[in-house]
CHARMM-style PDB file with segment names, atoms N, HN, CA, C and O in Angstrom:
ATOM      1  N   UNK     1      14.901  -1.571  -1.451  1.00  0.00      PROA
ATOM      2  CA  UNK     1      13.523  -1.113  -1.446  1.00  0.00      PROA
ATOM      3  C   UNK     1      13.434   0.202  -2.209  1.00  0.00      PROA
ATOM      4  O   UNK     1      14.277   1.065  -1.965  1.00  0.00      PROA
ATOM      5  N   UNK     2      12.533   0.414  -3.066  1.00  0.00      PROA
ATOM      6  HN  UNK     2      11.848  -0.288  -3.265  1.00  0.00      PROA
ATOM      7  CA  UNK     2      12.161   1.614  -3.695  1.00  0.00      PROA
ATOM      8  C   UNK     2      10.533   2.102  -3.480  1.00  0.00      PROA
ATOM      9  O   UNK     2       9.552   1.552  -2.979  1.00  0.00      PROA
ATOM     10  N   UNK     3      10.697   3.000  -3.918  1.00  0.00      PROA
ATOM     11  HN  UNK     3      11.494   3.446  -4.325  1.00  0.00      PROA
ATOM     12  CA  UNK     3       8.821   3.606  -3.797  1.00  0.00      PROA
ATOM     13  C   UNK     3       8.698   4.153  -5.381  1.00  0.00      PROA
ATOM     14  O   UNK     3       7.568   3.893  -5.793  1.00  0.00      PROA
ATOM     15  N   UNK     4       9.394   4.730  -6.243  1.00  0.00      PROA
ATOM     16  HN  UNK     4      10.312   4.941  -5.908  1.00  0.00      PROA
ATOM     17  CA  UNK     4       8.636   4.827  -7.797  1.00  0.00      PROA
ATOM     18  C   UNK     4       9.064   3.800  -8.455  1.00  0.00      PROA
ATOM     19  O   UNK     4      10.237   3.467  -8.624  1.00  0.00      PROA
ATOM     20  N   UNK     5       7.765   3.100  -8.970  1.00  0.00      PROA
ATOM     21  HN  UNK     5       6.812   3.371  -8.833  1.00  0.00      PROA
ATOM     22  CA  UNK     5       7.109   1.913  -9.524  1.00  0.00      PROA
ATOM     23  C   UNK     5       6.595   2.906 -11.332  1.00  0.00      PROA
ATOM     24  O   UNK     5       6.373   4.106 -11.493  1.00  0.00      PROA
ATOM     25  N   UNK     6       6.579   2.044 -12.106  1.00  0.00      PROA
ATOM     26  HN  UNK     6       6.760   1.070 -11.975  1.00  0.00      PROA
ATOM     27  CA  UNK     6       5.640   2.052 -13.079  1.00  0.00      PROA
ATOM     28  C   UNK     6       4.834   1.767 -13.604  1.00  0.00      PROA
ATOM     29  O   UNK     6       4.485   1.071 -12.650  1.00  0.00      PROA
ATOM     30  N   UNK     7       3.918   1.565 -14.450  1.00  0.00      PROA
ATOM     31  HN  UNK     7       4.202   2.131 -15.225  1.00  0.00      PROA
ATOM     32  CA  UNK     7       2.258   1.140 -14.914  1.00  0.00      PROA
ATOM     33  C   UNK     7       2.917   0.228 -15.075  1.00  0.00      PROA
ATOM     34  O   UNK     7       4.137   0.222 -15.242  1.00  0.00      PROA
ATOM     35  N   UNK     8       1.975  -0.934 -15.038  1.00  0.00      PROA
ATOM     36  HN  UNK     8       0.984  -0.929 -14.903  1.00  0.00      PROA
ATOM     37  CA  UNK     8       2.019  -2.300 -15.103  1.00  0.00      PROA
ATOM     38  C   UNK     8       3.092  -3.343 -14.849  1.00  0.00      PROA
ATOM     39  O   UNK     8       3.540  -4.249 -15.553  1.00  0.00      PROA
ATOM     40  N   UNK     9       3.420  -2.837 -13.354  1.00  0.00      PROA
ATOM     41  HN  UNK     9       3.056  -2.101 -12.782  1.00  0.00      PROA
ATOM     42  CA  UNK     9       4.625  -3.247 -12.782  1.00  0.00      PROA
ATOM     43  C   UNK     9       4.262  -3.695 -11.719  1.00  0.00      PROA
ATOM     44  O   UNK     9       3.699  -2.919 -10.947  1.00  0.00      PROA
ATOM     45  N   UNK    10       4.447  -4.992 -11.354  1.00  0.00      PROA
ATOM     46  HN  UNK    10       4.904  -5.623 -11.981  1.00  0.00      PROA
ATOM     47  CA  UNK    10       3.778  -5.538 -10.191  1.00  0.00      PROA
ATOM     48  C   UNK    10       4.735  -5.898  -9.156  1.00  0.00      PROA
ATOM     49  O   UNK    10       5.814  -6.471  -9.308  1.00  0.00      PROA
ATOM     50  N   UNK    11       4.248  -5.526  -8.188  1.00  0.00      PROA
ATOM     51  HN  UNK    11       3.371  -5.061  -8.064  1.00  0.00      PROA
ATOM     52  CA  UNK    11       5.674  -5.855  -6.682  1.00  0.00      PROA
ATOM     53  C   UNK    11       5.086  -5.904  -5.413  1.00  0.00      PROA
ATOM     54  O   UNK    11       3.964  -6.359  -5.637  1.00  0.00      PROA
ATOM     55  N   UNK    12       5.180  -5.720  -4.319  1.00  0.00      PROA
ATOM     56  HN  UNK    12       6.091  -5.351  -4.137  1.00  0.00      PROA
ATOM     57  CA  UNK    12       5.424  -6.732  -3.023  1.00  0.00      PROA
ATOM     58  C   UNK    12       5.688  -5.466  -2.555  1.00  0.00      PROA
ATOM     59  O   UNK    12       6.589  -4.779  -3.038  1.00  0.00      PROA
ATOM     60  N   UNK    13       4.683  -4.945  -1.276  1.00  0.00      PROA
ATOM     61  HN  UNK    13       3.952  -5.503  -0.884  1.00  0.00      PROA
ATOM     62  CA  UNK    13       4.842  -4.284  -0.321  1.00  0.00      PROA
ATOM     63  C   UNK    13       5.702  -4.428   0.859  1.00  0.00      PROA
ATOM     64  O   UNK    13       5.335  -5.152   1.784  1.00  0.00      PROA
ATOM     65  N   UNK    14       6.510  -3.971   0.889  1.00  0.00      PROA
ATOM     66  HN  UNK    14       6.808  -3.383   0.137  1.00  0.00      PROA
ATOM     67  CA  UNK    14       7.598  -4.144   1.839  1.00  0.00      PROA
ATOM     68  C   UNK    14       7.720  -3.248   3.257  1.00  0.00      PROA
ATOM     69  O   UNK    14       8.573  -3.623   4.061  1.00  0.00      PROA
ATOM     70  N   UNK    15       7.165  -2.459   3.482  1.00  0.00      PROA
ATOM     71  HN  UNK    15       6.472  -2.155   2.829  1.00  0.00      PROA
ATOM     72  CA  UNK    15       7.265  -1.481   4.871  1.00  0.00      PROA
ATOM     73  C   UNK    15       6.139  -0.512   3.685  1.00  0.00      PROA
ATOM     74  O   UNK    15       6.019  -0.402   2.465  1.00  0.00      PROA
ATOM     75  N   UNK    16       5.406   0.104   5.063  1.00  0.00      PROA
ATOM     76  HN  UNK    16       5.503   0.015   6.054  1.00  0.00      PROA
ATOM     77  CA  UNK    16       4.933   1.584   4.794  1.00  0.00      PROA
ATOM     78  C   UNK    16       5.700   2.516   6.110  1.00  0.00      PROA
ATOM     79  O   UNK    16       5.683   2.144   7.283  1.00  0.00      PROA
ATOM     80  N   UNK    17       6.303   3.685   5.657  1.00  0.00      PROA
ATOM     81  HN  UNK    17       6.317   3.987   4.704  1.00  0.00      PROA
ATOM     82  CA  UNK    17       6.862   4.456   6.755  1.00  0.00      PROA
ATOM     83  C   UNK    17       5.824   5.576   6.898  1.00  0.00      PROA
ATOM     84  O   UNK    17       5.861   6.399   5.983  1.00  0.00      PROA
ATOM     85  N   UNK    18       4.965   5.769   7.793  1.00  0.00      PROA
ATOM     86  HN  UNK    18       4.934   5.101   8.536  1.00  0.00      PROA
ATOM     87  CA  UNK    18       3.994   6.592   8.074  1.00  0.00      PROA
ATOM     88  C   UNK    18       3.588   6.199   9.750  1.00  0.00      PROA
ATOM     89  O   UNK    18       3.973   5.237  10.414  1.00  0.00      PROA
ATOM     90  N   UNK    19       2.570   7.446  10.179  1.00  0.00      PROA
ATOM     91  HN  UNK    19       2.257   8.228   9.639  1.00  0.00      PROA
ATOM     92  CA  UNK    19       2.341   7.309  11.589  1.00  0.00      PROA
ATOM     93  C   UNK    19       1.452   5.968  11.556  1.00  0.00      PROA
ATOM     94  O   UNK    19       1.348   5.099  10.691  1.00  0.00      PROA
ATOM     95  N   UNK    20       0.850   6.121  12.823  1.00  0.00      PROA
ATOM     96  HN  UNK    20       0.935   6.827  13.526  1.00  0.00      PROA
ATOM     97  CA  UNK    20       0.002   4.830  13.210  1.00  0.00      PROA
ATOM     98  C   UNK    20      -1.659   4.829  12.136  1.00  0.00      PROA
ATOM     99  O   UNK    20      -2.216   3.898  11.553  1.00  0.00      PROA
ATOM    100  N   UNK    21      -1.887   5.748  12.210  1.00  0.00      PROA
ATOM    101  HN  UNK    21      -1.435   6.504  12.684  1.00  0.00      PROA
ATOM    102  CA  UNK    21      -3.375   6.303  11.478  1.00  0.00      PROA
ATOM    103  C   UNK    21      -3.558   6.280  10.169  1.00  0.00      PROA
ATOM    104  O   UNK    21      -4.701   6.349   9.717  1.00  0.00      PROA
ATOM    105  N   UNK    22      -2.556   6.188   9.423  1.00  0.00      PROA
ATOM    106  HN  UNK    22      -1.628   6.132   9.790  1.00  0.00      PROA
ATOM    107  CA  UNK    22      -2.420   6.337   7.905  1.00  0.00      PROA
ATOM    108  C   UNK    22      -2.053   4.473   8.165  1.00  0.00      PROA
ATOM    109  O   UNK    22      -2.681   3.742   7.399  1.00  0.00      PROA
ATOM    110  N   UNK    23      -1.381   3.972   8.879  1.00  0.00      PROA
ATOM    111  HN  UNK    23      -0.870   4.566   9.501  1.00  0.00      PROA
ATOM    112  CA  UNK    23      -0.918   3.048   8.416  1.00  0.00      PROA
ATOM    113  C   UNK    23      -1.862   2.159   8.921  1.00  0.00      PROA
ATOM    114  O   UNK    23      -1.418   1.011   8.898  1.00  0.00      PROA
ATOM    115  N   UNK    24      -3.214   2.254   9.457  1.00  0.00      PROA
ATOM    116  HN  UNK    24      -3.575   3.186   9.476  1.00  0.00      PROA
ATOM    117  CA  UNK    24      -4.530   1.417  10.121  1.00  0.00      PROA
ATOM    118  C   UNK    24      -5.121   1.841   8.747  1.00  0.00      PROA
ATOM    119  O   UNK    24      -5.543   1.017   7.935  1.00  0.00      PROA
ATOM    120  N   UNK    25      -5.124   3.441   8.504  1.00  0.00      PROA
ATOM    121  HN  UNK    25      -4.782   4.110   9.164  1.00  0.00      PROA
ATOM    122  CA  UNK    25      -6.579   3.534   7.207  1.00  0.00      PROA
ATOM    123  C   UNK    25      -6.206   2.456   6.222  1.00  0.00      PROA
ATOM    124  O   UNK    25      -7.048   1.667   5.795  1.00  0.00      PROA
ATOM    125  N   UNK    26      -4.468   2.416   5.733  1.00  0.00      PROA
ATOM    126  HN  UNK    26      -3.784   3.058   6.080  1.00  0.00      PROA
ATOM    127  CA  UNK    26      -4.199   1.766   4.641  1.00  0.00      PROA
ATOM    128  C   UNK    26      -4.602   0.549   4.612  1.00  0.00      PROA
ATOM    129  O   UNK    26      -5.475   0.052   3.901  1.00  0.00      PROA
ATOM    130  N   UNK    27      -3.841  -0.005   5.531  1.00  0.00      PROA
ATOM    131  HN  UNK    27      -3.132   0.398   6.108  1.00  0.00      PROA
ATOM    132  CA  UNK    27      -4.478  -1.626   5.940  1.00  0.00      PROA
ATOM    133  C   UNK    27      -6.042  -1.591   5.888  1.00  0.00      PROA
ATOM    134  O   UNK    27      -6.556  -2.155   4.921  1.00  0.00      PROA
ATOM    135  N   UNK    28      -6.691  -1.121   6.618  1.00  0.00      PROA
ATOM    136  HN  UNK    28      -6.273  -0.663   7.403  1.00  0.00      PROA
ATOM    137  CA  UNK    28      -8.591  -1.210   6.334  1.00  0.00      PROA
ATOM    138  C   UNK    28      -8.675  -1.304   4.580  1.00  0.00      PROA
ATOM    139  O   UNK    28      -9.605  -1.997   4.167  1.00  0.00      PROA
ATOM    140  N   UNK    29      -7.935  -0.774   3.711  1.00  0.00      PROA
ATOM    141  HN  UNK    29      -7.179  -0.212   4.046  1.00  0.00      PROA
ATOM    142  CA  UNK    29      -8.133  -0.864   2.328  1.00  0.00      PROA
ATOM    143  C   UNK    29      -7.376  -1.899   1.740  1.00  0.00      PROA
ATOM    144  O   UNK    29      -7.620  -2.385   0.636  1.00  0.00      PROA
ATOM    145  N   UNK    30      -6.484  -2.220   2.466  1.00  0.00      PROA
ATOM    146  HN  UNK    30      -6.286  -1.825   3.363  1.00  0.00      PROA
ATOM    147  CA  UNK    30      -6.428  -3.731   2.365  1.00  0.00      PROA
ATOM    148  C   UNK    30      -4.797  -3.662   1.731  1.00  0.00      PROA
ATOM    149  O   UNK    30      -4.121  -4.556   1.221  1.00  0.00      PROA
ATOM    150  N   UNK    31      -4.521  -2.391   1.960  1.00  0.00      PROA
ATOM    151  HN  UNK    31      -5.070  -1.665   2.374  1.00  0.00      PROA
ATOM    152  CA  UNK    31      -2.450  -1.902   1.457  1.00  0.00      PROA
ATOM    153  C   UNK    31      -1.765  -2.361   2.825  1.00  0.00      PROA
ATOM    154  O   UNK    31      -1.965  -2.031   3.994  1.00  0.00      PROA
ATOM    155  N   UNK    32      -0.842  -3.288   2.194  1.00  0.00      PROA
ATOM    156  HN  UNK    32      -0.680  -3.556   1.244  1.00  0.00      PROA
ATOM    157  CA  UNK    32      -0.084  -3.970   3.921  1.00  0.00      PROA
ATOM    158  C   UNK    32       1.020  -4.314   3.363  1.00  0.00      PROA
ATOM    159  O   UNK    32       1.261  -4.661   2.207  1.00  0.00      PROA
ATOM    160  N   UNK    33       1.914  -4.151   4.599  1.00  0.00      PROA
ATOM    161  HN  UNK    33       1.719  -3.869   5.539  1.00  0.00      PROA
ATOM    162  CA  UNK    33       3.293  -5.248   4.230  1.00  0.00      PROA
ATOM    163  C   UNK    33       3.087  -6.589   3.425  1.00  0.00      PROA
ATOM    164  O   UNK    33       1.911  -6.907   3.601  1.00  0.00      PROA
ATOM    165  N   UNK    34       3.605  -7.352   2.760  1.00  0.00      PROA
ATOM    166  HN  UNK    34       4.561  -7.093   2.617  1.00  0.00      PROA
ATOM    167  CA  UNK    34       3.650  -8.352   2.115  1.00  0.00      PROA
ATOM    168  C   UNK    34       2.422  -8.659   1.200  1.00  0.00      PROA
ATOM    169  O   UNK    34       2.132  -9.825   0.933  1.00  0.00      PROA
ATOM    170  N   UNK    35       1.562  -7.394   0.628  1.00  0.00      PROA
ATOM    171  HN  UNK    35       1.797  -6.446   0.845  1.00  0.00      PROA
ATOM    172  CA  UNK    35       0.650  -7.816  -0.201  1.00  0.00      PROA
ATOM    173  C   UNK    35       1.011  -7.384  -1.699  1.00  0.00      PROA
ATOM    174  O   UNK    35       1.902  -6.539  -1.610  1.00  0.00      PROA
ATOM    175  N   UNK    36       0.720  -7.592  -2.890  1.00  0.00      PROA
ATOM    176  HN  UNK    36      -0.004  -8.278  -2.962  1.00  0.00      PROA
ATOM    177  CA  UNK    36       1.537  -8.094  -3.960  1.00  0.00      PROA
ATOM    178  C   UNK    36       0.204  -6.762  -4.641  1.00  0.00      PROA
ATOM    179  O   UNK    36      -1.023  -6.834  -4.693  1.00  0.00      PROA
ATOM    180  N   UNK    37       1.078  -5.762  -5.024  1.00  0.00      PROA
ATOM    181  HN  UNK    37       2.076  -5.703  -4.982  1.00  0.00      PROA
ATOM    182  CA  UNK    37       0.163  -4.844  -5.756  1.00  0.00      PROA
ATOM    183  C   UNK    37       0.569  -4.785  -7.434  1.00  0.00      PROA
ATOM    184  O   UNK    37       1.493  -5.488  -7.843  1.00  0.00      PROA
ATOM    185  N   UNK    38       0.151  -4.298  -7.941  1.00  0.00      PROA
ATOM    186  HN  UNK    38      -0.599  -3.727  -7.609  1.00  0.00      PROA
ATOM    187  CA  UNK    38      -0.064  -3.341  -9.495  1.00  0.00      PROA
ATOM    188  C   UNK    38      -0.678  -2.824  -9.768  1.00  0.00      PROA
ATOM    189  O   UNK    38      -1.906  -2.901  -9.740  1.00  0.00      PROA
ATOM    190  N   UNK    39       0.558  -1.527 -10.426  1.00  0.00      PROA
ATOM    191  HN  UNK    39       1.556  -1.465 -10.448  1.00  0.00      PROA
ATOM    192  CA  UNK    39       0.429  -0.028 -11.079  1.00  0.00      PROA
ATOM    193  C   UNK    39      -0.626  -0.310 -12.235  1.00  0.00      PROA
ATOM    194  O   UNK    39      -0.283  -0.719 -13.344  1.00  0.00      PROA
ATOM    195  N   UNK    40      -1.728  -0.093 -11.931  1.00  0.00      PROA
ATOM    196  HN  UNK    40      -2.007   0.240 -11.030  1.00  0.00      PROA
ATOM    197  CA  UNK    40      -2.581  -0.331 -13.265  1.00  0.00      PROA
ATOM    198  C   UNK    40      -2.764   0.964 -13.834  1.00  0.00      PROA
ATOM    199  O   UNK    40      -3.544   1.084 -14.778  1.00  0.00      PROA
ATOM    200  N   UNK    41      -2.103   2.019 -13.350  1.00  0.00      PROA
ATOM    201  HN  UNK    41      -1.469   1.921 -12.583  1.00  0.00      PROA
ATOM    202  CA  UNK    41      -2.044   3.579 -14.564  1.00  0.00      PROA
ATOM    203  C   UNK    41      -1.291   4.577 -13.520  1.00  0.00      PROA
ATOM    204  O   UNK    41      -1.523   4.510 -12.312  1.00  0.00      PROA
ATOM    205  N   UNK    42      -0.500   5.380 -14.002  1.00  0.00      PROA
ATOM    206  HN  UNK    42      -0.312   5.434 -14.983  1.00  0.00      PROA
ATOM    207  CA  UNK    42      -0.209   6.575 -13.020  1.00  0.00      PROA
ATOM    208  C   UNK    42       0.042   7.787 -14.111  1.00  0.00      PROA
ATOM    209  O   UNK    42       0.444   7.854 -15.273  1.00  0.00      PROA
ATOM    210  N   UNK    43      -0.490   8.853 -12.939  1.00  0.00      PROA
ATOM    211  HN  UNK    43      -0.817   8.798 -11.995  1.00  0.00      PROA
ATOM    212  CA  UNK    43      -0.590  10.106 -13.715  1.00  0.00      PROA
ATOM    213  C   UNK    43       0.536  10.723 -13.742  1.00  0.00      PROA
ATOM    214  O   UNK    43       1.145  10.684 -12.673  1.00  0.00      PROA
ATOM    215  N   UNK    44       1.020  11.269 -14.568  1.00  0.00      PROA
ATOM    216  HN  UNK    44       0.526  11.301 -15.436  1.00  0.00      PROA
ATOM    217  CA  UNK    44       2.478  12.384 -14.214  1.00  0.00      PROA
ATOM    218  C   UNK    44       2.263  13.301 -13.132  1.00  0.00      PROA
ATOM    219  O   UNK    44       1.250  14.000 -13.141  1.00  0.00      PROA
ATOM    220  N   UNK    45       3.033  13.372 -12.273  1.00  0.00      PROA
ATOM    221  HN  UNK    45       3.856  12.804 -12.265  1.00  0.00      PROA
ATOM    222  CA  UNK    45       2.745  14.355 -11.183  1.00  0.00      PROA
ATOM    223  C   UNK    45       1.939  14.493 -10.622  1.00  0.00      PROA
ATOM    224  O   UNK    45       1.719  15.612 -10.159  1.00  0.00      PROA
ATOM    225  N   UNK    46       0.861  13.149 -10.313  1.00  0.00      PROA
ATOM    226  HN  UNK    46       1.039  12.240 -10.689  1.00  0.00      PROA
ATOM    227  CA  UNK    46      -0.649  12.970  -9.766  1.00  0.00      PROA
ATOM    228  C   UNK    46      -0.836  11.630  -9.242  1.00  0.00      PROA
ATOM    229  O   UNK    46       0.162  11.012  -8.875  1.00  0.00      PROA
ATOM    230  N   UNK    47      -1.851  11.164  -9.171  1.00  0.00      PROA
ATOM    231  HN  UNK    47      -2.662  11.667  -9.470  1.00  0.00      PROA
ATOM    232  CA  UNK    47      -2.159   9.694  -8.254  1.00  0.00      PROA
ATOM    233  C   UNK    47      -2.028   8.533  -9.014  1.00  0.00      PROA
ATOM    234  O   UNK    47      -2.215   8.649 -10.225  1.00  0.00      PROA
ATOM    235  N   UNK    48      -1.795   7.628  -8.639  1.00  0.00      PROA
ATOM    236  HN  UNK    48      -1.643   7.534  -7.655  1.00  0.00      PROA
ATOM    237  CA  UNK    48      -1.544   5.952  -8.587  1.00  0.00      PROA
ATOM    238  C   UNK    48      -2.979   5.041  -9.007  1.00  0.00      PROA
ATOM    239  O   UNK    48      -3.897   4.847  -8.210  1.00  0.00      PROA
ATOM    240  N   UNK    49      -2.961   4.671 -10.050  1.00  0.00      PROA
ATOM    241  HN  UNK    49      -2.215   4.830 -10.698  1.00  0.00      PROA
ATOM    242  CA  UNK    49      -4.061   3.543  -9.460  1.00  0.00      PROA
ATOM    243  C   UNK    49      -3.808   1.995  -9.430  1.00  0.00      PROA
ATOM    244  O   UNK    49      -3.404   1.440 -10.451  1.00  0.00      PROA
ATOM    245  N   UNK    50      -4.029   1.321  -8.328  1.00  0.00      PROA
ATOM    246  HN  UNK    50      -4.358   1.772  -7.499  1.00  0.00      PROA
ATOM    247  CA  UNK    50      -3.425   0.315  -7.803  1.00  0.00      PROA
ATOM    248  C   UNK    50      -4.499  -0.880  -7.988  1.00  0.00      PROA
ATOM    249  O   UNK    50      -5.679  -0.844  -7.641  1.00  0.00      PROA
ATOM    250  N   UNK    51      -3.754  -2.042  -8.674  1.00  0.00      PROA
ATOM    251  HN  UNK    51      -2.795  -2.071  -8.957  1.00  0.00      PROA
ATOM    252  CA  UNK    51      -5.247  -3.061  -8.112  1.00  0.00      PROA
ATOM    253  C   UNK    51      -4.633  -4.525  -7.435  1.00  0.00      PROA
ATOM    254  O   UNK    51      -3.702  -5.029  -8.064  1.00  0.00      PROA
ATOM    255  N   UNK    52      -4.970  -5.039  -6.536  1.00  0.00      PROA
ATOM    256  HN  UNK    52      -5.727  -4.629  -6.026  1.00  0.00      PROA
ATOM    257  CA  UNK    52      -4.893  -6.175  -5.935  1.00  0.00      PROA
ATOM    258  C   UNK    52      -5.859  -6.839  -5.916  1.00  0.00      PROA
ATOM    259  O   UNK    52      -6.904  -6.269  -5.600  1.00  0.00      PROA
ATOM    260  N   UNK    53      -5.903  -8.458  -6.280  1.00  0.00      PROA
ATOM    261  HN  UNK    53      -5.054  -8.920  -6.536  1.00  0.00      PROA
ATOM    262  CA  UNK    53      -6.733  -9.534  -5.673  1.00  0.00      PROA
ATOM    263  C   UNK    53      -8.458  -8.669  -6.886  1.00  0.00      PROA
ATOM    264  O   UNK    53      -8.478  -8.475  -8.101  1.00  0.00      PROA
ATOM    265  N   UNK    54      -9.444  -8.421  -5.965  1.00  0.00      PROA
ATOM    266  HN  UNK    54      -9.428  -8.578  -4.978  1.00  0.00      PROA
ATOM    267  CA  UNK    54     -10.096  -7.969  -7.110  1.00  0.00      PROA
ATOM    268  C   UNK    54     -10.940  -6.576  -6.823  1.00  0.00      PROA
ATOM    269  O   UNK    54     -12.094  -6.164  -6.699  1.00  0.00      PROA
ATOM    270  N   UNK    55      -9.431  -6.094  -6.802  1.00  0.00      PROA
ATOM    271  HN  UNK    55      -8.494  -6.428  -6.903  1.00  0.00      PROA
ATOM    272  CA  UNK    55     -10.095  -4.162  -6.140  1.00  0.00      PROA
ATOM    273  C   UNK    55      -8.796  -3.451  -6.729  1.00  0.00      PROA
ATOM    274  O   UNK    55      -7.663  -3.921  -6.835  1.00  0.00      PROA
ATOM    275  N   UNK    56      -9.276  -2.176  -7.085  1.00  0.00      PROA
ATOM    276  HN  UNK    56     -10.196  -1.795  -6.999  1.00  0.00      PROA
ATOM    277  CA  UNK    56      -8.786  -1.173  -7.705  1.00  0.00      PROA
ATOM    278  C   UNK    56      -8.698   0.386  -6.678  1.00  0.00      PROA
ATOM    279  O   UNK    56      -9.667   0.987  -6.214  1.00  0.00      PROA
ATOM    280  N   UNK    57      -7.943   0.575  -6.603  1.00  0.00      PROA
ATOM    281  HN  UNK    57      -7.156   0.086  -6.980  1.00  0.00      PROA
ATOM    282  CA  UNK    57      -7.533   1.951  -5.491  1.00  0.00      PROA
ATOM    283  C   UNK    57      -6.989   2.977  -6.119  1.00  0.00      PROA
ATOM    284  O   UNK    57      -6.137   2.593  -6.919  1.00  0.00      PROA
ATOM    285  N   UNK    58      -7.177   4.550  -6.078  1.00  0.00      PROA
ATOM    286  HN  UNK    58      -7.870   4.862  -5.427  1.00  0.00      PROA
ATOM    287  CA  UNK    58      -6.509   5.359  -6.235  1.00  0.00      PROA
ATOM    288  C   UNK    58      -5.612   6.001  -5.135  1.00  0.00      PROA
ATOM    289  O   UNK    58      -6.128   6.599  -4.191  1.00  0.00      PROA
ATOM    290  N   UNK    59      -4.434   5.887  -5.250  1.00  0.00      PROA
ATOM    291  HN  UNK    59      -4.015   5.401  -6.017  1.00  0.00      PROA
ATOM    292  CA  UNK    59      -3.657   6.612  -4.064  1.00  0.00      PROA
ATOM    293  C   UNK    59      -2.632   8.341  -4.786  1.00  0.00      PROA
ATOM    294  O   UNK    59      -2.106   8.561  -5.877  1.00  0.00      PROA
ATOM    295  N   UNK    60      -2.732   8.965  -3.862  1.00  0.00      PROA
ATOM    296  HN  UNK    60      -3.159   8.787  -2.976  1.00  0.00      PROA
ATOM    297  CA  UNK    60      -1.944  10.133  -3.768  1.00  0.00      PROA
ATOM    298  C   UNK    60      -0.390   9.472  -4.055  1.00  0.00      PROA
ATOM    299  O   UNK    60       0.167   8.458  -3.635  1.00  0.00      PROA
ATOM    300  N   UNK    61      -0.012  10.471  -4.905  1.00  0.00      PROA
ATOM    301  HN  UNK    61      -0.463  11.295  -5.247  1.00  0.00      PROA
ATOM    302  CA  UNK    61       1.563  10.551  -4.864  1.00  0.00      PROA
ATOM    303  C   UNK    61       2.288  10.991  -3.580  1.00  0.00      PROA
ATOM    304  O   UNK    61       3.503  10.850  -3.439  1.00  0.00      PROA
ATOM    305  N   UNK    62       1.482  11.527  -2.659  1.00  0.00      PROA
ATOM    306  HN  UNK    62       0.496  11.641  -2.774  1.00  0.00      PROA
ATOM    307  CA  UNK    62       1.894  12.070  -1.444  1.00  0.00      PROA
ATOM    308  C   UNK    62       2.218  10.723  -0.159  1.00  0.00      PROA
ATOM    309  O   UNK    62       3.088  10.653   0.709  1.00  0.00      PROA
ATOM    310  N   UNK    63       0.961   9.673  -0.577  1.00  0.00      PROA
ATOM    311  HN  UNK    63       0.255   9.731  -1.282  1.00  0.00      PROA
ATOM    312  CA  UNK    63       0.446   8.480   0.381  1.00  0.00      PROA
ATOM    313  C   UNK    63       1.552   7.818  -0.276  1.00  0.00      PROA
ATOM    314  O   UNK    63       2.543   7.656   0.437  1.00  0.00      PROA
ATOM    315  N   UNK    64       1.635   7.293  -1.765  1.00  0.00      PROA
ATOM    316  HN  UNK    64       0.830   7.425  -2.345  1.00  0.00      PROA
ATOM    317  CA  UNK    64       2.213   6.256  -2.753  1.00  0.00      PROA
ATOM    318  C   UNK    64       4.029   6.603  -1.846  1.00  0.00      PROA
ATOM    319  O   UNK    64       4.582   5.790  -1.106  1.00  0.00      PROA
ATOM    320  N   UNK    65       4.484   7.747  -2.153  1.00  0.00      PROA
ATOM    321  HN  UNK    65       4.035   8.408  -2.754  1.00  0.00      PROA
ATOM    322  CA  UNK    65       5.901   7.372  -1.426  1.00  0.00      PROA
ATOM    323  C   UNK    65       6.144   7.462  -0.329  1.00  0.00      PROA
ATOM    324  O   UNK    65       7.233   7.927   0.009  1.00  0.00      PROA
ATOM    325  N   UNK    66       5.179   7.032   0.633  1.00  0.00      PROA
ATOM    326  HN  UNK    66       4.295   6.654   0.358  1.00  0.00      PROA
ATOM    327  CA  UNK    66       5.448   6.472   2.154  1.00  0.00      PROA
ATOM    328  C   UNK    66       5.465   4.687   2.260  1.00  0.00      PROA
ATOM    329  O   UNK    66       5.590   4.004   3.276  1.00  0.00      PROA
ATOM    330  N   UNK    67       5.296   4.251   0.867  1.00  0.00      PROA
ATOM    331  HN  UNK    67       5.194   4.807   0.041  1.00  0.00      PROA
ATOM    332  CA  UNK    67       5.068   2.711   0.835  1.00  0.00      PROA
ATOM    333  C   UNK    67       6.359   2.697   0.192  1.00  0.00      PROA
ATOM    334  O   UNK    67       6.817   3.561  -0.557  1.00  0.00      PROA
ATOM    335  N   UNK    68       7.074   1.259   0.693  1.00  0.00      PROA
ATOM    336  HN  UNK    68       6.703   0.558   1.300  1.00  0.00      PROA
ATOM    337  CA  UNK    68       8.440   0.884  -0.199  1.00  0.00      PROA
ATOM    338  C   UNK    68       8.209  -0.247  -0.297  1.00  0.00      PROA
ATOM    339  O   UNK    68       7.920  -0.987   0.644  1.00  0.00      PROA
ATOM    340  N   UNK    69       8.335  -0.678  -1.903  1.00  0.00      PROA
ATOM    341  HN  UNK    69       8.570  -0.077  -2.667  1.00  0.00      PROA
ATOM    342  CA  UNK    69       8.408  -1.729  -2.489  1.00  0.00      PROA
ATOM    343  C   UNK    69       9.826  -2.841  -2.891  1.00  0.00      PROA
ATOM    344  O   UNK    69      11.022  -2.706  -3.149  1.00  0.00      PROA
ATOM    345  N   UNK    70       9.057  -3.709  -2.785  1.00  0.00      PROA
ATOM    346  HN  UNK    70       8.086  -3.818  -2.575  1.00  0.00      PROA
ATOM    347  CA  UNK    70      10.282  -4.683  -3.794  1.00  0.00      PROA
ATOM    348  C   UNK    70       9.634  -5.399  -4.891  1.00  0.00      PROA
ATOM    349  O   UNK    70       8.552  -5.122  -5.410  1.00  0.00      PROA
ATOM    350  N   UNK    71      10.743  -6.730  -5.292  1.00  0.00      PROA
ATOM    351  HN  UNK    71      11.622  -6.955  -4.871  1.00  0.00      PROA
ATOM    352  CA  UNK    71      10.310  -7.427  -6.407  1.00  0.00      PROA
ATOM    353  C   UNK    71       9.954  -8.890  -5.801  1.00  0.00      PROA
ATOM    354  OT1 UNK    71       9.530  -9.778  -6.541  1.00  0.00      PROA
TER     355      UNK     71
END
């Protein structure tokens, strides 16, 4: 499992390690174990933007490495 991903690299949510509250908000946005995301741009030293299914998210680099990915 890893957490830095690159633009247009698509992978499979595997665990988020965070408390209970971050890990309800995420899910309400629809970020969960076993859902199949892509890096559709990331900033150097700044936020993520993510799109699944047919929605687009910006996440924190702070939020982004509490999620670990696979392939």
């Amino acid at each position: 499992m890893r957490t830095l991903i690159e633009a247009k690299e698509e992978v499979i949510i595997k665990e988020i390690k965070c408390d209970f509250y971050l890990f309800r908000k995420l899910a309400s946005m629809g970020i969960a174990p076993s859902r199949k995301i892509k890096v559709i741009a990331r900033v150097k030293n700044g936020p993520l933007i993510v799109g699944f299914e047919n929605s687009m998210l910006v996440i924190s680099t702070e939020i982004a490495s509490k999620i670990m990915v696979g392939d």
